[in-house]
matplotlib code that plots the C-alpha trace (Angstrom):
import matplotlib.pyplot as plt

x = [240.3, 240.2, 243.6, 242.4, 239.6, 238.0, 239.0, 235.1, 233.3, 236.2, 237.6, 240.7, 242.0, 244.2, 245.8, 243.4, 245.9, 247.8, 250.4, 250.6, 252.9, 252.9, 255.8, 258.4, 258.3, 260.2, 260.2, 258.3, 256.4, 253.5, 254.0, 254.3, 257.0, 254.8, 256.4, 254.4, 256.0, 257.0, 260.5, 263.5, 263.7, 266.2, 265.4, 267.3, 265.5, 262.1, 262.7, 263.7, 260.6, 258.3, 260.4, 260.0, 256.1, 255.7, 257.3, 255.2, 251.9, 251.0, 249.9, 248.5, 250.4, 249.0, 251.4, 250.1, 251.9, 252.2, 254.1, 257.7, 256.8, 256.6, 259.3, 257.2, 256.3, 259.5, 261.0, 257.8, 258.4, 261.9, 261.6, 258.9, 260.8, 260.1, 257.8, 255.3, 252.6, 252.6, 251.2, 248.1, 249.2, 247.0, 248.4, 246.5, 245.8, 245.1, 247.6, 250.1, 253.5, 257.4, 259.5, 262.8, 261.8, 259.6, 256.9, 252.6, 251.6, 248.0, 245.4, 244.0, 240.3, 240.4, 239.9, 242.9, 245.1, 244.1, 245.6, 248.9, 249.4, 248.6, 251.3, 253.6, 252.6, 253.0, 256.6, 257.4, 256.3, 257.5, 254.4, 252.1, 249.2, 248.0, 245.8, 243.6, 243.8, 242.4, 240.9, 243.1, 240.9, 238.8, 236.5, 236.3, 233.2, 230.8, 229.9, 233.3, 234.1, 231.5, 233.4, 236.6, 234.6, 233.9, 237.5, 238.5, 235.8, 238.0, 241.3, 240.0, 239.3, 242.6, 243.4, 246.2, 244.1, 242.3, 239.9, 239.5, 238.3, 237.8, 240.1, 237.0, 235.6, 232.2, 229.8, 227.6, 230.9, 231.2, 228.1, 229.0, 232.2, 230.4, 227.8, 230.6, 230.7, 234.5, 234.4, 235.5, 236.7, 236.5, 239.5, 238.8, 239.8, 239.0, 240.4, 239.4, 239.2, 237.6, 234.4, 232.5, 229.3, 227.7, 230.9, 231.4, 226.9, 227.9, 231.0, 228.4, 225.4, 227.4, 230.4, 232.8, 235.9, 236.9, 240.4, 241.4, 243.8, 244.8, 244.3, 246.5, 245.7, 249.1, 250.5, 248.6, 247.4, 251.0, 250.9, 254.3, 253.1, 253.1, 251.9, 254.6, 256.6, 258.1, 258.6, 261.4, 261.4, 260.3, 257.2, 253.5, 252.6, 254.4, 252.8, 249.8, 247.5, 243.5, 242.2, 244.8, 243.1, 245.1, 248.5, 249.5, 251.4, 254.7, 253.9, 253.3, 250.4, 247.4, 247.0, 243.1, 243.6, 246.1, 244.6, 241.6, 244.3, 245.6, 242.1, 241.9, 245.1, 243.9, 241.5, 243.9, 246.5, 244.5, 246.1, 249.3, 249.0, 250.8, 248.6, 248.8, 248.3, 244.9, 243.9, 244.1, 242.0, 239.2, 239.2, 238.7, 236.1, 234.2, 233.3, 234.3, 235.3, 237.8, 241.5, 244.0, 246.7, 249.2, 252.4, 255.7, 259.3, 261.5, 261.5, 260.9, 257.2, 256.1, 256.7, 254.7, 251.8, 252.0, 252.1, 248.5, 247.1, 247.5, 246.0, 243.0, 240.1, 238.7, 235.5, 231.7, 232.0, 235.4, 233.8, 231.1, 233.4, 235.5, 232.2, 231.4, 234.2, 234.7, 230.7, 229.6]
y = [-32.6, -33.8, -32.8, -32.4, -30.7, -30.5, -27.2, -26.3, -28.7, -28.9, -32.3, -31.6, -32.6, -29.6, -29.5, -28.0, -25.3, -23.6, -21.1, -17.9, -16.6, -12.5, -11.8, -14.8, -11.8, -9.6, -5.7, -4.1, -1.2, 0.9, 3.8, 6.6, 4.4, 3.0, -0.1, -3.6, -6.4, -6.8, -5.8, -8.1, -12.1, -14.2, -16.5, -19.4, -19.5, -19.2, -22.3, -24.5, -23.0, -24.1, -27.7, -27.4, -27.1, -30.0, -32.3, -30.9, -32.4, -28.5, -29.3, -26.2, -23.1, -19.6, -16.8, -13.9, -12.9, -9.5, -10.3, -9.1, -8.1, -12.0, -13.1, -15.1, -17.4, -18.0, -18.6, -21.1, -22.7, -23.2, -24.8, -27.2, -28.3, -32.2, -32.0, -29.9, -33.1, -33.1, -30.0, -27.8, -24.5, -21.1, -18.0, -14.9, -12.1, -8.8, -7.0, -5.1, -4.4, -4.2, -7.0, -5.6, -2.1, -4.7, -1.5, -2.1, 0.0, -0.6, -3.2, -4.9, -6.6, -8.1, -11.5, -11.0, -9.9, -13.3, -15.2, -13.4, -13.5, -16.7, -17.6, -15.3, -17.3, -20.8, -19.8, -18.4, -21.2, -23.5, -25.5, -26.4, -25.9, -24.2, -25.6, -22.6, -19.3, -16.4, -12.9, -10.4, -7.1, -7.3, -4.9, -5.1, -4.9, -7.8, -7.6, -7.8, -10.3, -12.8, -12.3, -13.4, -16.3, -17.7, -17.5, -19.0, -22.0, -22.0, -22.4, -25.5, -27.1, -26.5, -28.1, -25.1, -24.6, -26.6, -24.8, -21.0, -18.4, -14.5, -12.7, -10.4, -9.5, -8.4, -11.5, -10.0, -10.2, -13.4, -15.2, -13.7, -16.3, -18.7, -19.6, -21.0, -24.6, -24.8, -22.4, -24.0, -21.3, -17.2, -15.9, -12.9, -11.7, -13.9, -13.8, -13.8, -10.0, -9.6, -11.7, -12.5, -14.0, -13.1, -14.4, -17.8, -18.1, -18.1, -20.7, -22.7, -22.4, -22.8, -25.8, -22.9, -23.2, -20.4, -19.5, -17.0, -14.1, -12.4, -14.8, -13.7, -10.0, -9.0, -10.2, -8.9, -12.0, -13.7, -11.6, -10.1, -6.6, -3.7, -0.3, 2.5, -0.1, 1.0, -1.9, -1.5, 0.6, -1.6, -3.3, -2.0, -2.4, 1.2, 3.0, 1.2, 2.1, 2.6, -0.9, -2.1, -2.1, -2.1, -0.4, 3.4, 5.3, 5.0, 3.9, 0.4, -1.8, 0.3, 0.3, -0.8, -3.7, -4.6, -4.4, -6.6, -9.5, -9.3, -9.7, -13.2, -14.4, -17.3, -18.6, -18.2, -20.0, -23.0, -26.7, -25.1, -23.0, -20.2, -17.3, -17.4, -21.2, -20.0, -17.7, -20.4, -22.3, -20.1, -20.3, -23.9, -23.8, -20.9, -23.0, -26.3, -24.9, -22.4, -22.8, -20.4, -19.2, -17.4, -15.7, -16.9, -15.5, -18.7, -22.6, -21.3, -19.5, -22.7, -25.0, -22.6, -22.5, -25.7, -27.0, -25.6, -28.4, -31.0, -29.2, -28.4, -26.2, -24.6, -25.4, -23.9, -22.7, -21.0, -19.4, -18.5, -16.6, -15.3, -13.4, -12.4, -10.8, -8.6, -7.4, -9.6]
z = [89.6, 85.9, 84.8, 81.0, 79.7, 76.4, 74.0, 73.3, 71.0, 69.3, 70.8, 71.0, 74.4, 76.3, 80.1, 82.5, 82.8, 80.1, 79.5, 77.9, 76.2, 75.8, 78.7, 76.8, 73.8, 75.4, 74.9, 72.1, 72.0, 70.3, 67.7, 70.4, 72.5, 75.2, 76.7, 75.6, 77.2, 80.4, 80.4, 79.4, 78.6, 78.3, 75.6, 77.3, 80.1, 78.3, 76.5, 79.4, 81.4, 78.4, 78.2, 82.0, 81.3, 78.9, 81.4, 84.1, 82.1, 80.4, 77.1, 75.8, 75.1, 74.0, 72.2, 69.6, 66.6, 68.0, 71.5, 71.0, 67.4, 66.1, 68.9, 71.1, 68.7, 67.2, 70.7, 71.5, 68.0, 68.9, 72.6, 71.3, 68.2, 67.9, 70.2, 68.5, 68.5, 71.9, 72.2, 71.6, 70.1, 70.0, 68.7, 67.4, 64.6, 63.6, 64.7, 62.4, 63.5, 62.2, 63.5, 63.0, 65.1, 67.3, 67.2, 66.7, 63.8, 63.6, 63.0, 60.0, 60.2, 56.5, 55.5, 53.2, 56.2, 58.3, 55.6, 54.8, 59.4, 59.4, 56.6, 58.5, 62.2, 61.2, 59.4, 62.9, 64.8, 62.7, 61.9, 59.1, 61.3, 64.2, 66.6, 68.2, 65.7, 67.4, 66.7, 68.5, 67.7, 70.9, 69.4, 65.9, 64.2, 64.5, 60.9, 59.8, 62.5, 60.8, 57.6, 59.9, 61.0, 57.7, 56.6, 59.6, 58.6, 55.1, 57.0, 58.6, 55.5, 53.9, 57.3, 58.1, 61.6, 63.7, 65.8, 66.0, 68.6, 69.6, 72.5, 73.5, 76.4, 75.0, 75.0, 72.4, 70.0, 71.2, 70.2, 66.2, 66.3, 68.0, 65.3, 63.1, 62.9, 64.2, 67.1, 69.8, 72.7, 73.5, 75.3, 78.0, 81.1, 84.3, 87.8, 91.2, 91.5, 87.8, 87.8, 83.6, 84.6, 81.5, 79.5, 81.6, 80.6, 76.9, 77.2, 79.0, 77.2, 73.6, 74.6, 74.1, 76.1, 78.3, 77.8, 80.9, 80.0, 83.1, 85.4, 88.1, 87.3, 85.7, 89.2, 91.7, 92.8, 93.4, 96.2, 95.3, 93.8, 96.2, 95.9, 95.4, 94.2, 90.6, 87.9, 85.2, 82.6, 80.0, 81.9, 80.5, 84.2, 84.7, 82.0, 82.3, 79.5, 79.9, 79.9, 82.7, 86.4, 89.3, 88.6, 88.6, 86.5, 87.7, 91.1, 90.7, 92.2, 93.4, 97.4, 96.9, 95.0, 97.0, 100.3, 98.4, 97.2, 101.0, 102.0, 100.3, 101.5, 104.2, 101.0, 98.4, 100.4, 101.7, 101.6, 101.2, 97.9, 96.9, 96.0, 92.4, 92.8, 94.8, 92.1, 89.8, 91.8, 91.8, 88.1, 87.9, 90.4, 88.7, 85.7, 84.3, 81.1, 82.3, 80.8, 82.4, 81.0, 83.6, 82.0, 83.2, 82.8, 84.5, 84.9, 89.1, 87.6, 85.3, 88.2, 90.2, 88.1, 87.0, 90.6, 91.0, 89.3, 91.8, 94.5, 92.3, 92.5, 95.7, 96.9, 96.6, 99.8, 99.4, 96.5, 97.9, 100.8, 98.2, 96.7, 100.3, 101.1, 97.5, 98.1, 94.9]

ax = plt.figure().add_subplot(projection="3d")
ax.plot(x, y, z, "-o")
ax.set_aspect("equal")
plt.show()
């Protein structure tokens, strides 16, 4: 397997597999209290798994102002340090929150906003530019999002971003970013057990990159989740809200996607893969424009997911099986 791929038609070179960043933020919450990390971080160990990364050949990591209230990028910004160049960067907007109390408040859609997070980003991050900015309002209006998309066309010409995107998982919304001139990606959900044909069409049919969130399906595809089994108290997996599949309100992994993630096991597992390594391998052979981006907690999980990319993708026919056996 190619070990780089192309961000979109952006041409700017990334590692076929990235990292993201939401988990490395550490405990926040929404106005009502409900957990949004997932659970405690040590900030030490975050920045030697992201130095751990870099010298395991990951060259793109993904982080959102909002994850830990404005922490995750200031703990990225801080573990890349001179090494900024060497690295793609993507972080996000559009979400409103307090960073002292670590709480979301709300959203803001306005061009105006963009400017005054992404002023507030690249002081976190410590950069003068970042090189993937992205929409974090998954479904804001498409009207308002083309407004977005122009102002994003004006941040590339005052050269403060480089490329920019949309974290959606509605293709229709989709296509409104990716008339601009400097789109270059669309960031949605993709795993083994959560299928975006439609999505994967666009990315293909438009040189957009697709940028996979949930690619191990909030861990349900490392194999290591089991149902009844309660996560700590700070972990959104145990209050999971309405868009989250797969978990139950304080009971941990759900028995039926379980037993489907045990169903894959031999595939996922092949040449000597871990599953999450196997999940990862679906993705790449889904599309050549996927770029996962698995979460990670420790130096042990980036050399995990970073080891995937030597054993590469699976095959057609192991895809092909995989869709078998899930009744696609």
């Amino acid at each position: 397997m190619k070990t780089n791929r192309t961000l979109g038609r952006s041409g700017i070179e990334v590692s076929a597999l990235g990292f993201g960043c939401w988990a490395i933020g550490g405990e926040w919450q929404g106005p009502d209290g409900q957990p949004l990390g997932w659970g405690k971080v040590d900030d030490d160990e975050s920045v030697r798994a992201i130095r751990r990364a870099l010298d395991l050949g990951v060259t793109y990591f993904d982080t959102a102002d909002t994850y830990g209230a404005g922490h995750s990028e200031r703990v990225l910004g801080r573990a890349l340090g001179k090494r900024r160049d060497d690295v793609v960067v993507a972080t996000k907007w559009g979400n409103v929150f307090d960073e002292e109390t670590r709480t979301l408040t709300g959203g803001d859609d306005s061009p105006e906003y963009a400017r005054r997070a992404l002023t507030a980003s690249l002081e976190r991050l410590g950069t003068d530019h970042v090189d993937l900015y992205q929409l974090h309002l998954s479904d804001a209006d498409p009207r308002r999002a083309a407004e977005l998309r122009d102002q994003c066309e004006e941040f590339v010409r005052e050269g403060l971003i480089r490329a920019y995107a949309w974290s959606t998982d509605d293709p229709a919304r989709a296509a409104v970013f990716a008339q601009g001139e400097h789109c270059a990606a669309v960031q949605h959900t993709l795993n083994v057990l959560n299928d975006a044909p439609e999505m994967l069409a666009l990315c293909e049919e438009s040189g957009l990159a697709s940028v996979n969130r949930s690619p191990l399906a909030m861990g349900l595809l490392t194999g290591k989740q089991r149902a009844g089994r309660t996560l700590e108290a700070g972990d959104i997996r145990n209050t999971p809200p309405a868009w989250m599949t797969g978990f139950k309100q304080g009971a941990g992994a759900d028995e039926d996607w379980v037993a489907r993630v045990d169903a894959l096991r031999d595939i996922l597992t092949s040449e000597g893969r871990t599953p999450a390594q196997g999940a990862l391998a679906w993705i790449w052979a889904r599309s050549p424009q996927t770029i996962p981006i698995p979460g990670f907690r420790s130096v042990e999980q980036a050399e995990q997911n970073a080891g995937a990319i030597e054993k590469g993708p699976l095959t057609a026919g192991q895809l092909a099986e995989v869709d078998r056996m899930l009744g696609r």
